[in-house]
C-alpha positions in Angstrom: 100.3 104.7 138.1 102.3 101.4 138.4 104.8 99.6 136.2 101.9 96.8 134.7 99.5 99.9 134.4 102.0 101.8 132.3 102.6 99.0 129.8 99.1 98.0 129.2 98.7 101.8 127.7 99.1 102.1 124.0 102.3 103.7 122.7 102.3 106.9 121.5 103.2 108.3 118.1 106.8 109.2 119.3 107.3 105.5 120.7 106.0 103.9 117.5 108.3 106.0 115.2 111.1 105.1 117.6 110.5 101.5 117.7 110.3 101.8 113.6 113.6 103.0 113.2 115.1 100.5 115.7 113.5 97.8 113.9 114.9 99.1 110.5 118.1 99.4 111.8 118.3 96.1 113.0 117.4 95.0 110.1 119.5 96.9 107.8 121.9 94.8 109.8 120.6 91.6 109.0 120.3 92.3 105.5 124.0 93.2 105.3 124.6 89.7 106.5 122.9 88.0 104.6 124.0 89.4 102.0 127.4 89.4 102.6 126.6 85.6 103.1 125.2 85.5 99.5 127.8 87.0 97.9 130.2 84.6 100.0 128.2 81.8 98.3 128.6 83.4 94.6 132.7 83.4 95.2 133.4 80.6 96.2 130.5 77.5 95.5 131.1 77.1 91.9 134.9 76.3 92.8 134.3 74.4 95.8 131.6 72.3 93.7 134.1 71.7 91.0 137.1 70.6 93.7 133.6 67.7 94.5 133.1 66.2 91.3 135.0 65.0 88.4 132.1 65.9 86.2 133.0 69.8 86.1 129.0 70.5 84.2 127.9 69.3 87.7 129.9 72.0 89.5 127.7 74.2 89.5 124.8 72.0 89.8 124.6 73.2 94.2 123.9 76.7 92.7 121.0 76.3 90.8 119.5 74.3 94.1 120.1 77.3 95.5 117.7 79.2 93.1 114.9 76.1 93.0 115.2 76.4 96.8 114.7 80.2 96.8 111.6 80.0 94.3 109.9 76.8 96.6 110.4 78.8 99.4 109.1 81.9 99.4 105.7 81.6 99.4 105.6 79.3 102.6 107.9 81.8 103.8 105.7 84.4 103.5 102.5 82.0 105.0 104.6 81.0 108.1 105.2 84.3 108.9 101.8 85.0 108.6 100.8 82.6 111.4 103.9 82.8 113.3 105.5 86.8 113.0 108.4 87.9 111.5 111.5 87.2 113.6 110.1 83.5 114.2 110.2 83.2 110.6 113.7 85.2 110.2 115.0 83.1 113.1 114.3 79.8 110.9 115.8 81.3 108.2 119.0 81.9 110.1 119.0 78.7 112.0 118.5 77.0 108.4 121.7 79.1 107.5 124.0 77.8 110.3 122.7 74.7 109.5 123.6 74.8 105.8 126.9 75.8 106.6 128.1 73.1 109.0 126.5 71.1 106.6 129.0 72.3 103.4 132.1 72.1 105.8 131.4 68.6 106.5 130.2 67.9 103.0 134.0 69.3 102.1 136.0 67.5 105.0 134.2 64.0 104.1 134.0 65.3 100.0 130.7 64.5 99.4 129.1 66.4 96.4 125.5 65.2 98.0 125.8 66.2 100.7 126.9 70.0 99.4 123.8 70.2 96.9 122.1 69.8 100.2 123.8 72.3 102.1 123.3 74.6 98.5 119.6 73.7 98.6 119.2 75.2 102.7 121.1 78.6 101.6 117.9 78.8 98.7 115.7 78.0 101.8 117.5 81.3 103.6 117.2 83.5 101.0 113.5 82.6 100.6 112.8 84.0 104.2 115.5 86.7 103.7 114.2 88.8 101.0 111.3 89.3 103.4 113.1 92.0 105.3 112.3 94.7 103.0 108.6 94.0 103.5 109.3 93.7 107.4 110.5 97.6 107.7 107.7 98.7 105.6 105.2 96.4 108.0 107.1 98.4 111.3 107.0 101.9 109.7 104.3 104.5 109.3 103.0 105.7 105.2 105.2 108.8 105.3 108.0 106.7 106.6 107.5 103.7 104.3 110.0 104.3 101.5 112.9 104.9 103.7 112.6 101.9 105.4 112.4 99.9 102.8 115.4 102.1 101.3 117.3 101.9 104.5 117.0 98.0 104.8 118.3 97.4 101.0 121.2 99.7 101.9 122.6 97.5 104.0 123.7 95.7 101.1 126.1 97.9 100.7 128.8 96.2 103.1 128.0 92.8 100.8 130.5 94.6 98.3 133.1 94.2 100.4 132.5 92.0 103.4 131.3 88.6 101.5 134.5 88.2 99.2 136.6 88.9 101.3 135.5 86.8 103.8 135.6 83.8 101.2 139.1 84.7 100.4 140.2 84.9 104.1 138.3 81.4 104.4 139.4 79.9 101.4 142.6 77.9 103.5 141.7 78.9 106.6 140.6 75.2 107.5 144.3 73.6 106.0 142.9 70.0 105.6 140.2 71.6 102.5 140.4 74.4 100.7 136.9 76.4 100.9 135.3 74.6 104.2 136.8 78.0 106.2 134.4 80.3 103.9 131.3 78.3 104.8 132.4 78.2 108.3 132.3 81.8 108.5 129.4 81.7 106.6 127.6 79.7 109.4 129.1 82.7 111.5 127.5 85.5 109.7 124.2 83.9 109.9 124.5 83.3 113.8 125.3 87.0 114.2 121.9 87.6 112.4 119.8 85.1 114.5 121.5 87.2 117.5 120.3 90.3 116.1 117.0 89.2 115.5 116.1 88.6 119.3 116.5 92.1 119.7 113.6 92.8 117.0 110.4 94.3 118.3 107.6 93.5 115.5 104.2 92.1 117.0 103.0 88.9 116.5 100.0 88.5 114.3 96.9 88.4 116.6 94.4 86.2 115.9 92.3 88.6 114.1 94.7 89.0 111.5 95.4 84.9 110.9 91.6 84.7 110.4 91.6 87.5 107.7 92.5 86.5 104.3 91.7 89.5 102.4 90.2 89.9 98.9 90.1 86.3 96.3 92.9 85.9 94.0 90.6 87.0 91.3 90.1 90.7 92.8 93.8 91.2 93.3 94.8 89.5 89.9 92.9 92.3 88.1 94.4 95.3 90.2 96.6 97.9 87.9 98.9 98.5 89.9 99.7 95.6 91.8 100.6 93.8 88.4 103.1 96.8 87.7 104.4 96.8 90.3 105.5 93.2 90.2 106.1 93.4 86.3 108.6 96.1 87.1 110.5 94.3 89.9 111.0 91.3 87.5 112.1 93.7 84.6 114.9 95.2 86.8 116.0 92.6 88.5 115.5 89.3 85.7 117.7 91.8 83.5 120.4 92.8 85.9 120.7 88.9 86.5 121.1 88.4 83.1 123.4 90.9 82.2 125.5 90.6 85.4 126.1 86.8 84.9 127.2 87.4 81.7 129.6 90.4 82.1 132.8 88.3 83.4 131.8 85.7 80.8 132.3 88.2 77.9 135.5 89.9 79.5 137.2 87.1 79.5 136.0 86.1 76.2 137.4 89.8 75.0 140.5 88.8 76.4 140.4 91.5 79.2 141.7 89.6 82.8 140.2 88.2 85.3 141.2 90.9 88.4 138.9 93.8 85.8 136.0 91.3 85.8 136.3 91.4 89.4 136.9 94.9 89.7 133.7 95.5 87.5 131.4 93.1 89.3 132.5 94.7 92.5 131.7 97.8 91.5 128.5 96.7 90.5 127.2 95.1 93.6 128.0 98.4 95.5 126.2 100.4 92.6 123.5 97.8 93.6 122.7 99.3 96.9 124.9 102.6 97.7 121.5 104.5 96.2 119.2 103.0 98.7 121.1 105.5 101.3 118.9 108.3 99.1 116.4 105.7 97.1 113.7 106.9 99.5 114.1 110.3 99.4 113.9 110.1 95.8 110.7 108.6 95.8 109.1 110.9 98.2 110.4 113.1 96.6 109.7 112.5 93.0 107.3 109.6 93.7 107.4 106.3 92.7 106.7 106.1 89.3 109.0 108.6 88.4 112.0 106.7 90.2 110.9 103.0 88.6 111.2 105.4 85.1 114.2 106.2 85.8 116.1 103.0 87.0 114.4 102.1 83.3 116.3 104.5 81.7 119.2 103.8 83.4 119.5 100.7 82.3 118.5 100.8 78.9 121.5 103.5 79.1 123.9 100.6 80.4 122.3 98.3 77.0 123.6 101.5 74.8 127.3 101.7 76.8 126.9 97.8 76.3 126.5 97.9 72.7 129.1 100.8 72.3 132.0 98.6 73.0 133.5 96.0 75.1 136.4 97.9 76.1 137.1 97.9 80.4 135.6 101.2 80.5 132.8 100.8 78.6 131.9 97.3 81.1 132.5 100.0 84.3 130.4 102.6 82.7 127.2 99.9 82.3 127.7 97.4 85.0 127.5 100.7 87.5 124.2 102.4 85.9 122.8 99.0 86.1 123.6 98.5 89.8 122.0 101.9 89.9 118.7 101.2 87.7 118.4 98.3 89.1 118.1 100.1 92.6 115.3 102.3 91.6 113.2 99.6 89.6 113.5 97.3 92.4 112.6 99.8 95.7 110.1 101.9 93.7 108.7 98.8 92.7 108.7 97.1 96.4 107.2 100.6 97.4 104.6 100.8 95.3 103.3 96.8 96.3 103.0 97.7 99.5 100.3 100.4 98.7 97.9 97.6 96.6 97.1 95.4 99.9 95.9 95.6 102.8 97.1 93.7 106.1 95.1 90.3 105.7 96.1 90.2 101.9 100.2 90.9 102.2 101.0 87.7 103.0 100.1 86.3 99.9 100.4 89.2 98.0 104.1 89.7 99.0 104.6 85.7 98.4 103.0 85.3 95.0 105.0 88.7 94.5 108.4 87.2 95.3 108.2 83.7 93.8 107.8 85.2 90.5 110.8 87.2 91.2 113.2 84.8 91.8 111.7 82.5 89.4 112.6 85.0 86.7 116.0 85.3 88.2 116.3 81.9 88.0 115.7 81.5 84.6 117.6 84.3 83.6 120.9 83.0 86.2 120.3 79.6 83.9 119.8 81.3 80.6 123.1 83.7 80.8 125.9 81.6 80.3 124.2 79.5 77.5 122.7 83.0 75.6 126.4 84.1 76.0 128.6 81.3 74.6 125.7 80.3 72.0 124.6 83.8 70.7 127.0 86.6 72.2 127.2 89.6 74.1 125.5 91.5 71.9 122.0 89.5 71.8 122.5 89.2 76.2 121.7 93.1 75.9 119.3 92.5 73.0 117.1 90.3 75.0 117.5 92.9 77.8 116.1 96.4 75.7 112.6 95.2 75.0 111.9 93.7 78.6 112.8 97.1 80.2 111.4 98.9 77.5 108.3 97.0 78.2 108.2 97.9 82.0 108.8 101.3 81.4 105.8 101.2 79.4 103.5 100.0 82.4 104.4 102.1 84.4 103.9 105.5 82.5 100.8 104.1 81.6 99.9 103.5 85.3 101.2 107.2 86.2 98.6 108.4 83.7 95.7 106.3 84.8 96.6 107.2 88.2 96.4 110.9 87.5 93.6 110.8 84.8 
């Protein structure tokens, strides 16, 4: 048999399950730099922003671009990729992401605040074609293997802990004419090594079959059980980490505790954040999903209690850890159990509808912290938090027992 012979025959199980865990690899890699991006952005934006404009409640105006941008994006994200594959739409991404971060170094050189709202506004654009990987390793792998992926991808996070701030403080005068332009010039970096990596991914194109297919009407899926669960309980986790994160160095410093243990903590917490996903999937298979969403719930009505308990550093470990944690297990259980309420034609918009109501949430809640904080306290921040989770938690008991009954 020759060489164009042999390639026109269908892979075999073994090849598939190969190619699967290449894919996820490579794209455990490009989530840890994009991430490591994002948290690059978080350090140092706000500061840069405020070194732009003499009207410091403008500083961190190129932020919350950044979240709009996110929400706007995804669901043409999600569309594109549909027509066009995966890495075309990953490779935008990451071109976008160079783009945006010449842009912010010459926005810094020249000190133009516009022109770094811009450059604030393409990193939303990124992340709204980013947070797509997750749903790309569960697309590549097989049912049984389906929760690892997806586990294996978010772990990747994991080096975001420790890669992203650093790199913005080893940027911060690396360009000696402006203080910050070095971090998004490295920033453009990271997101160059991604669009490297994503040549090297091997996820089919969409035939056209599947562009013709649309799937069930809004109306069918809208009044599926679990696929309203499952999105409820992503927003639960990940709306209340937001919150409670964005507000934890707020009320350290407010407790008089300095800034270096608000670092610590929030470090700690981002590494909480994805160090589970290296077992997340077992868990799941394991346990199944519902039981893991439970107990991320549990975890972090557990952080509320430690919350409530004190604001000594301790106590602000303790939580902002269990959170990291809960949040893991709400978030991949949740993403998990999405993927098993569509089929092929219907994930497109499934997963974008799914994902702009996300970050939406996160949004709001990213906006919401720091006024909830300095207006009503660290105690009603944790407050608001109880009954949302509580609420999840709720849902999806309720769908364990429907599912079972």
């Amino acid at each position: 048999m020759n060489a164009s012979a042999a390639a026109d025959l269908p892979d075999t199980d073994s090849q598939k399950r190969r190619r699967a865990r290449r894919n996820v690899a490579l794209l455990a890699l490009c989530q840890a730099l994009y991430m490591s991006g994002t948290s690059l952005v978080l350090t140092v934006t706000a500061l840069a922003g405020s070194s732009l404009t003499p009207h410091q409640l403008l500083a961190t105006l190129p932020l919350s671009l950044q979240f709009i941008a996110t929400m706007a994006t995804t669901i043409p994200a999600s569309m594109l990729m549909r027509r066009f594959g995966r890495r075309a739409g990953f490779a935008l991404g990451a071109t976008v992401g160079i783009c945006g971060g010449i842009l912010s170094v010459i926005a810094l050189l020249w000190g133009s605040f516009i022109l770094f709202c811009i450059g604030g506004a393409m990193f939303g654009v990124v992340n709204g074609f980013a947070v797509f990987y997750r749903f790309a390793a569960a697309d590549t792998a097989d049912p049984a293997f389906r929760a690892k992926a997806i586990s294996m991808v978010m772990a990747g996070g994991v080096v975001a802990a420790f890669i992203g701030p650093n790199l913005a403080k080893f940027g911060v005068d690396a360009i000696s004419s402006q203080l910050y332009a070095g971090s998004f010039a490295a920033l453009a970096c990271l997101h160059l090594l991604a669009l490297l990596l994503l040549s090297r991914i091997d996820i089919p194109r969409p035939t056209t079959a599947d562009r013709a297919a649309s799937g069930a009407p809004w109306a069918v899926i809208l009044r599926r059980p679990a696929f309203l669960v499952a999105m409820f309980a992503a927003v639960a986790g990940y709306a209340s980490m937001n919150l409670v994160m964005t507000a934890t160095p707020l009320s350290m410093v407010g407790h008089n505790h300095p800034f270096d243990h608000a670092a610590t903590v929030i470090q700690w917490h981002v590494f909480a954040m994805f160090a589970p996903s290296f077992f997340t999937g077992h868990l799941i298979a394991r346990f199944g999903i519902h039981s893991v969403i439970m107990a991320g719930a549990a975890l972090v009505l557990t952080c509320v209690g430690i919350n409530l308990a004190g604001t000594d550093y301790p106590n602000y470990i303790a939580a902002l850890v269990l959170l990291g944690v809960g949040w893991n297990f709400m978030f991949i259980g949740a993403t998990t159990l999405l993927t098993t309420t569509h089929d092929a034609a219907e994930k497109a918009k499934v997963q974008g509808l799914n994902e702009f109501v996300i970050f939406s949430a996160v949004a709001l809640a990213s906006l919401a912290s720091g006024a909830v904080q300095h207006e009503l306290g660290w105690i009603f921040v944790n407050l608001v938090v109880a009954p949302l989770v509580l609420a999840a938690l709720a849902a999806v008991l309720w769908l364990r027992l429907r599912t079972r009954a």
